[in-house]
C-alpha positions as CSV (number, residue, x, y, z in Angstrom):
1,X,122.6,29.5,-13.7
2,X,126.1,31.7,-14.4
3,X,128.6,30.0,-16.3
4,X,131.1,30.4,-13.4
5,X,129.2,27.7,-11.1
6,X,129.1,25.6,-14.2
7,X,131.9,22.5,-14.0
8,X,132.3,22.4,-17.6
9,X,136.0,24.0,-18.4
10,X,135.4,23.5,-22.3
11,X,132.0,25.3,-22.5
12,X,133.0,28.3,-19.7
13,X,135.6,29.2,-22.1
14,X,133.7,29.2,-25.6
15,X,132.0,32.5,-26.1
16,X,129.7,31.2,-28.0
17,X,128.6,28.7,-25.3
18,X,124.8,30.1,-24.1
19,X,123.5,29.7,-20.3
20,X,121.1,27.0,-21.7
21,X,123.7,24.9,-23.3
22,X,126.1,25.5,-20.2
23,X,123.1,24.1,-18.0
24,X,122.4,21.3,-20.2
25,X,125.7,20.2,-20.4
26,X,126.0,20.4,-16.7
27,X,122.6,18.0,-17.0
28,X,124.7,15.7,-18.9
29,X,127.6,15.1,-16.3
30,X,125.7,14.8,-13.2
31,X,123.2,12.5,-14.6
32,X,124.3,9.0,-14.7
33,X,124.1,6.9,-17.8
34,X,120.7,6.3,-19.0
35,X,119.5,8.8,-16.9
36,X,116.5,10.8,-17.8
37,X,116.3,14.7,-18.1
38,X,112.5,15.9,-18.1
39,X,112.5,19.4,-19.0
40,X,109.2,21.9,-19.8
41,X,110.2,24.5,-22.3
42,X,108.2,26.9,-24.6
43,X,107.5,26.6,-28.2
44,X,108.5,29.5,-29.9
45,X,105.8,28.7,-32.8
46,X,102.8,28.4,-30.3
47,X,99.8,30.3,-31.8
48,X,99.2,31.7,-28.3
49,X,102.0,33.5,-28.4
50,X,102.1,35.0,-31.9
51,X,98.8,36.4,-31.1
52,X,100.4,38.0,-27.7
53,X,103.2,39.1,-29.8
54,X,100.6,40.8,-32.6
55,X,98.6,42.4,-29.8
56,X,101.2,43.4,-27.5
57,X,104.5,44.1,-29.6
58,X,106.6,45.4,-26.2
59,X,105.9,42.2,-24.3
60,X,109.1,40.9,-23.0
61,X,110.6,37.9,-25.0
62,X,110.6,34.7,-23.0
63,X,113.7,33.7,-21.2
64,X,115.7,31.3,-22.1
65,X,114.8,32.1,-25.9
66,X,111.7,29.4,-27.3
67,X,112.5,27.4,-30.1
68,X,110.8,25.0,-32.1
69,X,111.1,21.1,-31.7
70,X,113.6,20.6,-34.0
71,X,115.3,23.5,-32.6
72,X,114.9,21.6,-28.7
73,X,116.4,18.0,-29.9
74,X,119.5,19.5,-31.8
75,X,120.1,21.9,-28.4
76,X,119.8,18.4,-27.1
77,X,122.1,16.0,-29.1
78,X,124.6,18.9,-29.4
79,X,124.8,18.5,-25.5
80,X,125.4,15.1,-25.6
81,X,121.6,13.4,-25.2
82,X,120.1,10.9,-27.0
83,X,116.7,9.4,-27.1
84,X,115.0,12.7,-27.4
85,X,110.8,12.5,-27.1
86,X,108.7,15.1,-27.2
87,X,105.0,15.3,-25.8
88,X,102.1,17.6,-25.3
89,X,101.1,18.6,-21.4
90,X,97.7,19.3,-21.3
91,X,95.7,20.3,-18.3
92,X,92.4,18.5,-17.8
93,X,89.1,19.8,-16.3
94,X,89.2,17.0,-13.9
95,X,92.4,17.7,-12.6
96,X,94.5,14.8,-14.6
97,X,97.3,16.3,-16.8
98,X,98.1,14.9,-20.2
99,X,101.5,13.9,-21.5
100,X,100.3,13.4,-25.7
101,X,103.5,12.0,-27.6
102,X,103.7,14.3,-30.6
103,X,105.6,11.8,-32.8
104,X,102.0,9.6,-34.4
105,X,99.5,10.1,-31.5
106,X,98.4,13.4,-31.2
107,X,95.9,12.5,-34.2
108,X,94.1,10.4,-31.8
109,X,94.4,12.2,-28.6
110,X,91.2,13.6,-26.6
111,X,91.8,16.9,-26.3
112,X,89.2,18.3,-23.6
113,X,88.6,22.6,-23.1
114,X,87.4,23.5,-19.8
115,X,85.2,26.7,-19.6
116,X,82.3,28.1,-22.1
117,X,83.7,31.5,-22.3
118,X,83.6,33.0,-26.0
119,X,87.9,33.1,-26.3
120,X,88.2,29.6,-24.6
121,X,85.3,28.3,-27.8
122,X,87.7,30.3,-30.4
123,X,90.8,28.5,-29.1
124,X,89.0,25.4,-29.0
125,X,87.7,25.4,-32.8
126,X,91.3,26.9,-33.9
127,X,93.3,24.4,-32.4
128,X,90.8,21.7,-33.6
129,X,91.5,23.2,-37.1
130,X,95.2,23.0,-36.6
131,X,95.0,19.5,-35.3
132,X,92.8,18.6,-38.7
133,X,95.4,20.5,-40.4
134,X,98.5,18.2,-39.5
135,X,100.2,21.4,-37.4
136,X,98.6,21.3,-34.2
137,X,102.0,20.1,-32.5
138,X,103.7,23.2,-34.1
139,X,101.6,25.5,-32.1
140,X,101.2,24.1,-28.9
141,X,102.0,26.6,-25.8
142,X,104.9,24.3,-24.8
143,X,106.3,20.8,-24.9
144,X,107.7,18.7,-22.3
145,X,110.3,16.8,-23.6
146,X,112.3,13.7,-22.1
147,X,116.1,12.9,-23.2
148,X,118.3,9.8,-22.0
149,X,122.0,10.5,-21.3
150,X,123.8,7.6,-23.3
151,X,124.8,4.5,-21.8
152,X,128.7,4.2,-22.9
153,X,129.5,1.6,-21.1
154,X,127.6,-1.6,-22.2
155,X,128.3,-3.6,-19.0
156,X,126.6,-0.9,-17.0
157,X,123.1,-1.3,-16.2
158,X,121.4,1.8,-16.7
159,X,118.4,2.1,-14.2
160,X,115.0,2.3,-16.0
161,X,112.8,5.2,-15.8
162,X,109.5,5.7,-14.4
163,X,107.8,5.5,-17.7
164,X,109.7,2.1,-19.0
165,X,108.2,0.8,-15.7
166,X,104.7,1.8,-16.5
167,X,105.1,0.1,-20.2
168,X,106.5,-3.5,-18.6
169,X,103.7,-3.3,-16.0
170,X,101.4,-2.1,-18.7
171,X,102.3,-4.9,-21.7
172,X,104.2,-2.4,-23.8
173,X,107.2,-3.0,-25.4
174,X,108.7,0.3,-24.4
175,X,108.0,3.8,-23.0
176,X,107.9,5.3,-26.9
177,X,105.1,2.8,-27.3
178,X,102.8,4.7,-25.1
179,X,100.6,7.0,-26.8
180,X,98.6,9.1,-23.8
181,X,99.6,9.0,-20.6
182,X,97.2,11.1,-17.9
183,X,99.2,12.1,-14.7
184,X,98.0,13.2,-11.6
185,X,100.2,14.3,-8.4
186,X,99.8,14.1,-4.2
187,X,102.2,14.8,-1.7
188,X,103.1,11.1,-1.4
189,X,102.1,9.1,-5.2
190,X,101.9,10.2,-8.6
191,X,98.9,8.5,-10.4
192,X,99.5,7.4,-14.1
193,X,96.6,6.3,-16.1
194,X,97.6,4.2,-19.1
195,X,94.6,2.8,-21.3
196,X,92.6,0.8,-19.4
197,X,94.7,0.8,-16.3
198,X,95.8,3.1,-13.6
199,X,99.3,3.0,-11.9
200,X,100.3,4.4,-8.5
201,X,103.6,4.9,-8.0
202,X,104.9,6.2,-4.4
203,X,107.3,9.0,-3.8
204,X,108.6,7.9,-0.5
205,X,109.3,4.3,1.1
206,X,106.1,5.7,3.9
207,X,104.2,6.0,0.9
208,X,105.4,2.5,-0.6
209,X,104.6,1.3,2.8
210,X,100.9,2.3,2.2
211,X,100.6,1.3,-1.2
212,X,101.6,-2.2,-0.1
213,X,99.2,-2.2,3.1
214,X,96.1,-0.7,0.1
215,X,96.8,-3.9,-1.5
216,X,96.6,-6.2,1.4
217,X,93.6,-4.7,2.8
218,X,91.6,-5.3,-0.2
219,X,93.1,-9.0,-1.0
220,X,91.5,-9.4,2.2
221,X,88.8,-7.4,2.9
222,X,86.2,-9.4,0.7
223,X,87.4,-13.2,2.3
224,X,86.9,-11.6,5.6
225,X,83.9,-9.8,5.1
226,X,81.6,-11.0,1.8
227,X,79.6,-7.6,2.0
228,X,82.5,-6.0,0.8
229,X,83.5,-7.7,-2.2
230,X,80.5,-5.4,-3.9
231,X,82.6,-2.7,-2.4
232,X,85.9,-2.8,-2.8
233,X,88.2,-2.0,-6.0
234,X,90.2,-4.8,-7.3
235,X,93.6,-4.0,-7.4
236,X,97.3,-5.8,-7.5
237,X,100.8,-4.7,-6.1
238,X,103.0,-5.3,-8.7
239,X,107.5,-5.2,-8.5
240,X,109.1,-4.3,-11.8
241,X,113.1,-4.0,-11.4
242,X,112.8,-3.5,-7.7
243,X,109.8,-0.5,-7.8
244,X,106.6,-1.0,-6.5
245,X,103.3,-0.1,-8.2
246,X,100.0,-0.3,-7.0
247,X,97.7,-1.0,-10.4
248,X,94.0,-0.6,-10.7
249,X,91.4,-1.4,-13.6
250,X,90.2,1.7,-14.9
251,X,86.3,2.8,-13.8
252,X,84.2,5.6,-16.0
253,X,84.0,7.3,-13.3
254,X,80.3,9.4,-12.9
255,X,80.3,11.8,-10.1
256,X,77.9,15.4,-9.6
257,X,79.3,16.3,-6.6
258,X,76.0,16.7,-5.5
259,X,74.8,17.3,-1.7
260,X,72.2,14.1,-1.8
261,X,74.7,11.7,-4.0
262,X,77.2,12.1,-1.5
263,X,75.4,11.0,1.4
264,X,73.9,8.4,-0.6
265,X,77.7,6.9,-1.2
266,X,79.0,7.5,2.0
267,X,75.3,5.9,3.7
268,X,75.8,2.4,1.2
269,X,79.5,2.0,2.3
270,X,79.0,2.1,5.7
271,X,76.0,0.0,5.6
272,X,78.4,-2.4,3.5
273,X,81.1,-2.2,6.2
274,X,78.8,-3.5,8.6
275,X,79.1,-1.2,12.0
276,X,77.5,-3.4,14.1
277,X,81.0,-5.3,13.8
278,X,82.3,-7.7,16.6
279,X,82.6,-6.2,20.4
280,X,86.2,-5.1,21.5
281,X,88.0,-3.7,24.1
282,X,89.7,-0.3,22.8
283,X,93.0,-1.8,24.2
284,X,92.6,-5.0,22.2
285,X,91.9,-2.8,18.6
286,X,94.6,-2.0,16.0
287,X,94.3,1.5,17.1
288,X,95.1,1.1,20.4
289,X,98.3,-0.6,19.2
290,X,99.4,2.7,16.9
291,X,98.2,5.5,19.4
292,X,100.1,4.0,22.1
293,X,103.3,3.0,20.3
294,X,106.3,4.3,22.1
295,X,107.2,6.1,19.3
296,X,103.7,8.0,18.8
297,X,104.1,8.3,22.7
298,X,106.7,10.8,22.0
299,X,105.7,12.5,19.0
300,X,102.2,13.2,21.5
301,X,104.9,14.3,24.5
302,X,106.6,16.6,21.7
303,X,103.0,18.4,21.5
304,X,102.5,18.6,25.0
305,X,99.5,15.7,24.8
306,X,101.0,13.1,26.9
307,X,98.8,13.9,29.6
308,X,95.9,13.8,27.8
309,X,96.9,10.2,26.3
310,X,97.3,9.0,30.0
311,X,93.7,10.0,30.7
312,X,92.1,8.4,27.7
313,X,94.0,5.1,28.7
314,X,92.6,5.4,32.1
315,X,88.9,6.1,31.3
316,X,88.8,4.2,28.3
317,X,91.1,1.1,27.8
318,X,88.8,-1.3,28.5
319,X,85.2,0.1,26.8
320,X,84.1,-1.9,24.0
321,X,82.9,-1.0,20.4
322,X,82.2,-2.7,17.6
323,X,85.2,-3.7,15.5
324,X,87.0,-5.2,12.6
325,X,87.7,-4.0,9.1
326,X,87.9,-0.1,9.1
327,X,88.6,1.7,6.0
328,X,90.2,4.9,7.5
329,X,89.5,7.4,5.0
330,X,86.2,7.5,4.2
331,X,85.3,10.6,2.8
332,X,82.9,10.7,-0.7
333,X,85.7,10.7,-3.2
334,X,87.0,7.7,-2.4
335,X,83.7,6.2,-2.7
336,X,83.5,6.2,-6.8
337,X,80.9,5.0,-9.4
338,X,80.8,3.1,-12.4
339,X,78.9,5.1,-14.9
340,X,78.8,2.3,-16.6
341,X,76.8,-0.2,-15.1
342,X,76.3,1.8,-12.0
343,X,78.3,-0.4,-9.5
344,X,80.0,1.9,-6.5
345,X,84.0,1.2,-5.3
346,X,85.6,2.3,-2.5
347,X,89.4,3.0,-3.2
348,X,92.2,4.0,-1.5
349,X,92.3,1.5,1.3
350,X,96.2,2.5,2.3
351,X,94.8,3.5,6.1
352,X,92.8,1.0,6.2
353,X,93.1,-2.2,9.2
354,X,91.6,-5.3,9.5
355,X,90.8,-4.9,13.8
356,X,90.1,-1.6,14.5
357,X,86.7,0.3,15.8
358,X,84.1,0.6,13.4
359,X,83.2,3.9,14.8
360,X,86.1,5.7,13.1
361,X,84.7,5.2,9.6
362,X,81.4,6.8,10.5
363,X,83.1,9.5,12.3
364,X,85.0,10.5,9.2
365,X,82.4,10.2,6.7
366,X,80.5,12.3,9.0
367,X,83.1,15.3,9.1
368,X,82.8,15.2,5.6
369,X,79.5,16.1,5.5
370,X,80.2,18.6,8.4
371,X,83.0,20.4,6.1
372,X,80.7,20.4,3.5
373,X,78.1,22.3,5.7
374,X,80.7,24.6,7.5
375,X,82.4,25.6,3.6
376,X,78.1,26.7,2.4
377,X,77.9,28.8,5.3
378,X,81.5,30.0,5.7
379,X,83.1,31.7,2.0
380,X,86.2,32.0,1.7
381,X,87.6,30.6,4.7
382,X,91.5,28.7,4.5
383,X,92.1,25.1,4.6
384,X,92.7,24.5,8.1
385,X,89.7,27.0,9.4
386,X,87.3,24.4,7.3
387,X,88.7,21.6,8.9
388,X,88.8,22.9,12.4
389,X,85.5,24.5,11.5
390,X,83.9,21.1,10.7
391,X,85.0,19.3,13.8
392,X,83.3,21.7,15.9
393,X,80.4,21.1,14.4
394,X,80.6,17.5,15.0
395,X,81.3,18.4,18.9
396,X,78.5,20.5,19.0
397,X,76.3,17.9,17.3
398,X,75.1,20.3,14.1
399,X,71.4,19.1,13.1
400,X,71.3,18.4,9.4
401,X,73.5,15.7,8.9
402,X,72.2,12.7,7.8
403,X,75.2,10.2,9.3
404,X,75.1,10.6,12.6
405,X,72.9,7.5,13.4
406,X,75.8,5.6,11.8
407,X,78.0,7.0,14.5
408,X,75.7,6.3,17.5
409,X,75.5,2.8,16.2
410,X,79.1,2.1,16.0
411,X,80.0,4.0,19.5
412,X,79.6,0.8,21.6
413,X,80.1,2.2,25.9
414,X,81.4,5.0,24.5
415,X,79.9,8.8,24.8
416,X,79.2,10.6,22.0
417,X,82.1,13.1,22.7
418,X,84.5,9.9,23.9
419,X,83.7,9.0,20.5
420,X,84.9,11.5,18.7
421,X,87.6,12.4,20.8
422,X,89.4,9.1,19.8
423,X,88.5,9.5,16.1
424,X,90.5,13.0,16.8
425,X,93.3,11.4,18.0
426,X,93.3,8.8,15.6
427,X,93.4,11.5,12.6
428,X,96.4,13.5,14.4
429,X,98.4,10.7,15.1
430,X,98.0,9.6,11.1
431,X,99.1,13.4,10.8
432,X,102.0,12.9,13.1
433,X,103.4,9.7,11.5
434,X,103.1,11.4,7.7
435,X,105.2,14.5,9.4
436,X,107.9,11.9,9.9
437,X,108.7,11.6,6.2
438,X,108.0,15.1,5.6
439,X,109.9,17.4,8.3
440,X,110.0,20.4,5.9
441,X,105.6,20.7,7.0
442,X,105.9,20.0,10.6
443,X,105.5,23.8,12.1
444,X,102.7,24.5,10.2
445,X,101.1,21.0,10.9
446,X,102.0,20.7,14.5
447,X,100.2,24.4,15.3
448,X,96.8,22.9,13.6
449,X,97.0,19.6,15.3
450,X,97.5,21.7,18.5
451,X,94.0,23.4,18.2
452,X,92.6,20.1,17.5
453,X,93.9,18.7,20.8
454,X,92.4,21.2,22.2
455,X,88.9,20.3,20.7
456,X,89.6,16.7,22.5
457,X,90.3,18.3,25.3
458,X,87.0,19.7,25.1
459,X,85.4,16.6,24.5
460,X,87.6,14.6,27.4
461,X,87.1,17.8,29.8
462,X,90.9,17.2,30.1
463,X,92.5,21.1,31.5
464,X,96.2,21.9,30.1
465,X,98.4,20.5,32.3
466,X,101.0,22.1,31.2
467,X,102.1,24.4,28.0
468,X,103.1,22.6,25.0
């Protein structure tokens, strides 16, 4: 950032004034009081980079210069922050991130090393050695540290962070008084695991929306259906100073990843969600309700589907299928396991609803399956070709998967193509309503869930009526 866009007179005219203290004290007068700053910087004492430095003497020196934690908090205070913490980000094999407090913790903290290669073992046993040593928090690759702009006014209520949340929720007495917190990101939650708990905490109020409908689903999932209290994960919505988290024990999670243990899972929750279910008219079901909200009406029109909508009203409205609770995202890594005691949990119930056809459950689980056969015999292939890839399959009724009886059972009067032509449209139309909170992906969305129209066209034996 140039000095000239900066807004600080007394620092654009001190020639001694850097770009990083210009930008820091920029931080400090857009941020209101008790606001947080969370910045990643480099430690100029990292062992990683000595040894780059020793090996390669002409490598270019990092920008802004590193410094060393002490050197970080006094930038800090001299910019007019307070509260200063530092902590450790470490990546973790199972995707999780690590935020280690350096101040008295990082004694005690699991530090895990992914790979078996002969430089990752060296780093491993050095760093342990450090660590033994007392300096394994002066050589760390980089900190990320958090500062609090001071509250001056004592009257004014300073709005508490994310992490002073997580410690109320939590039983803490304070964010400082969290010792490892594991972090892991989506497009709409962050997931914070703290001890023995694990914290959701949405991005968005559609996301907050979903966190609140997870909760309800499982409060209520086991008193309407006793088969799925061995199924569902215990969970609680909780509101700390007006913020919304969705908390969950923590499980010791065993997984493989293996072809035969996920079809195992995704076989025992859908014989737990019971697909014979109760007879109802499509038009009667919760997804009736959403597909042919006036709303989604015109998100469909906007893709040049209305037509197509029209026709499934006409020929399908009144068939029946089984129906009542439907998870609405059952795919294997939502169906987890206790390592522990071996007890399986199915998570993530923010699609789920309490009156909708039991058919769409078995239809997804099924495409996972089929993405996992399309991705063994198809290398390298994007994202989207996968998923278009396993749907085509599913039309096309691939031997070799092992859940299809599940969606025969749970078709009702429907075909086997009606069937998955309304599991299509249920899956777009959850695409469409996400892409309302999300404009900035809807042209790259809206051309994928275009090609999967057409594969319900297919199925329907709709034409184009017109172009979209």
């Amino acid at each position: 950032m140039e000095a000239a866009h900066l807004r600080c007179p007394e620092l654009s005219r001190s020639r001694s004034a850097t770009p990083l203290r210009l930008l820091l004290k920029e931080c400090v007068r857009v941020l209101k009081p008790g606001g947080c700053l969370v910045l990643t910087a480099p430690n100029r004492n990292s062992l990683w980079r000595l040894l780059r430095s020793a090996t390669n003497p002409l490598q270019p020196k990092p920008q802004p210069p590193a410094r060393t934690k002490g050197g970080y908090t006094r930038l800090l205070h001299s910019a007019g922050f307070s509260g200063v913490e530092h902590y450790i980000p470490w990546p973790d094999p199972s995707a999780w991130r690590q935020l280690i407090r350096v101040d008295n913790f990082i004694g005690h903290a699991d530090f895990r090393f992914p790979g078996t290669a002969l430089k990752q073992k060296v780093g491993k046993a050095m760093f342990m050695l450090l660590k033994r040593l007392g300096f394994a928090a002066e050589f760390v690759a980089s900190y990320c540290i958090i500062a609090i702009k001071p509250v001056v006014d004592s009257a004014f209520d300073a709005l508490p962070s994310t992490l002073d949340l997580i410690a109320r929720s939590a039983g803490t007495r304070g964010a400082s008084s969290i010792s490892h917190l594991d972090f892991r990101g989506s497009s709409n939650s962050i997931v914070f695991k703290v001890d023995s708990r694990f914290f959701k905490v949405p991005l968005s109020s559609g996301s907050a929306t979903l966190l609140q409908t997870e909760a309800e689903m499982v409060a209520h999932a086991a008193e309407l259906d006793p088969a799925l209290s061995t199924l569902t994960l215990p969970s609680e919505f909780l509101s700390v100073a007006g913020a919304g988290f969705a908390v969950f024990p923590h499980i010791q999670l065993h997984y493989t990843g293996s072809w035969d243990e996920s079809v195992e899972r995704l076989s025992y929750a859908l014989e737990r969600l019971a697909l014979e279910g109760r007879p109802m008219p499509l038009s009667e079901t919760d997804l009736w309700r959403r597909l042919f909200d006036e709303e989604m009406l015109q998100d469909f029109a906007a893709l040049g589907a209305g037509d197509l909508l029209a026709d499934l009203q006409r020929r399908s409205a009144m068939l029946t299928a089984p129906a009542g609770i439907v998870h609405g995202d059952l795919v294997y890594h939502n169906v987890i396991c206790d390592k522990r005691d071996g007890r399986l949990f199915l998570i993530d119930w923010s699609q789920g609803e309490r009156h909708s056809p039991k058919f769409l459950d078995a239809v997804r689980a099924s495409y996972a399956i089929a993405r996992r056969q399309y991705a063994s015999r198809n290398h390298g292939k994007t994202n989207s070709e996968e998923i278009l890839g396993a749907w085509n399959l599913l039309v096309a009724g691939e031997p070799g998967n092992p859940l299809y009886p599940y969606v025969e059972a749970a078709s009702g009067e429907l075909t086997w193509k009606e069937t998955l032509a309304v599991a299509f449209l249920d899956r777009i139309a959850r695409d469409l309503w996400a892409l309302r909170s999300n404009e900035g992906f809807r042209s790259p969305v809206e051309t994928m869930l275009r090609t999967r129209l057409d594969l319900v066209r297919h199925c329907l034996q709709v034409p184009h009526l017109r172009s979209p």
